[in-house]
C-alpha positions in Angstrom: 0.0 0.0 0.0 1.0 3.3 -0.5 1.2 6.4 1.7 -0.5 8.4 -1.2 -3.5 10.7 -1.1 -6.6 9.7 -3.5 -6.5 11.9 -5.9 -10.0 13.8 -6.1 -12.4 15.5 -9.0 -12.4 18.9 -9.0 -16.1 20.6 -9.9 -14.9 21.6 -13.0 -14.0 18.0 -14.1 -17.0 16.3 -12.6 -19.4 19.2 -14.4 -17.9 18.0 -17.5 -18.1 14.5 -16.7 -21.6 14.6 -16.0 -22.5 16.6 -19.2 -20.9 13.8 -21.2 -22.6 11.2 -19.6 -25.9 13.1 -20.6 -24.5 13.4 -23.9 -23.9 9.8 -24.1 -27.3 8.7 -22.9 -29.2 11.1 -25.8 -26.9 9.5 -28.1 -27.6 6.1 -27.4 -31.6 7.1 -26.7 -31.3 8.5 -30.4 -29.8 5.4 -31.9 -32.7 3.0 -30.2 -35.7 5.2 -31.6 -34.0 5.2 -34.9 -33.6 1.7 -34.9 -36.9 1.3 -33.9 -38.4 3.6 -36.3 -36.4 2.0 -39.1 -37.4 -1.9 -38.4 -40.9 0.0 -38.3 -41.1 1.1 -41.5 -38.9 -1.9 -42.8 -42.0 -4.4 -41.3 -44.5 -1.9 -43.1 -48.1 -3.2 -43.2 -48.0 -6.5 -44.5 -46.6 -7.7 -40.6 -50.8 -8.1 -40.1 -50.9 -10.2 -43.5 -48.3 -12.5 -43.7 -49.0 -15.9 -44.6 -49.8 -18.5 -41.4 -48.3 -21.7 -42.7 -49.6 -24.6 -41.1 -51.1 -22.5 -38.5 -54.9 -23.2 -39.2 -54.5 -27.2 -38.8 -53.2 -26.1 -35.5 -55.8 -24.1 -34.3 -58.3 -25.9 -35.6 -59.6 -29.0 -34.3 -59.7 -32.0 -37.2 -62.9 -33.8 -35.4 
């Protein structure tokens, strides 16, 4: 161990640490709307219409 004092965050440095964290979390908040938007629009309307293979004999009952 060492006879050292912990070195400590001034205001400024901690100010500026803070505001990149925020920075950060926008950023990433902005890339999981976009993504979301894009799979979205990628999906389109024909998620409600897609084909149900094999699905009806399932549901069904064969009595």
């Amino acid at each position: 161990m060492s006879d050292e004092t912990p070195l400590r965050w001034s205001p400024d440095q901690l100010k500026r640490r803070k505001q990149r964290n925020v920075a950060l979390a926008l950023v990433l908040g902005a890339l999981v709307v976009l993504f979301f938007v894009v799979t979205v629009a990628k999906l389109g309307g024909n998620v409600a219409q897609r084909p149900t293979y094999g699905a009806l004999q399932m549901i069904e009952p064969t009595a």
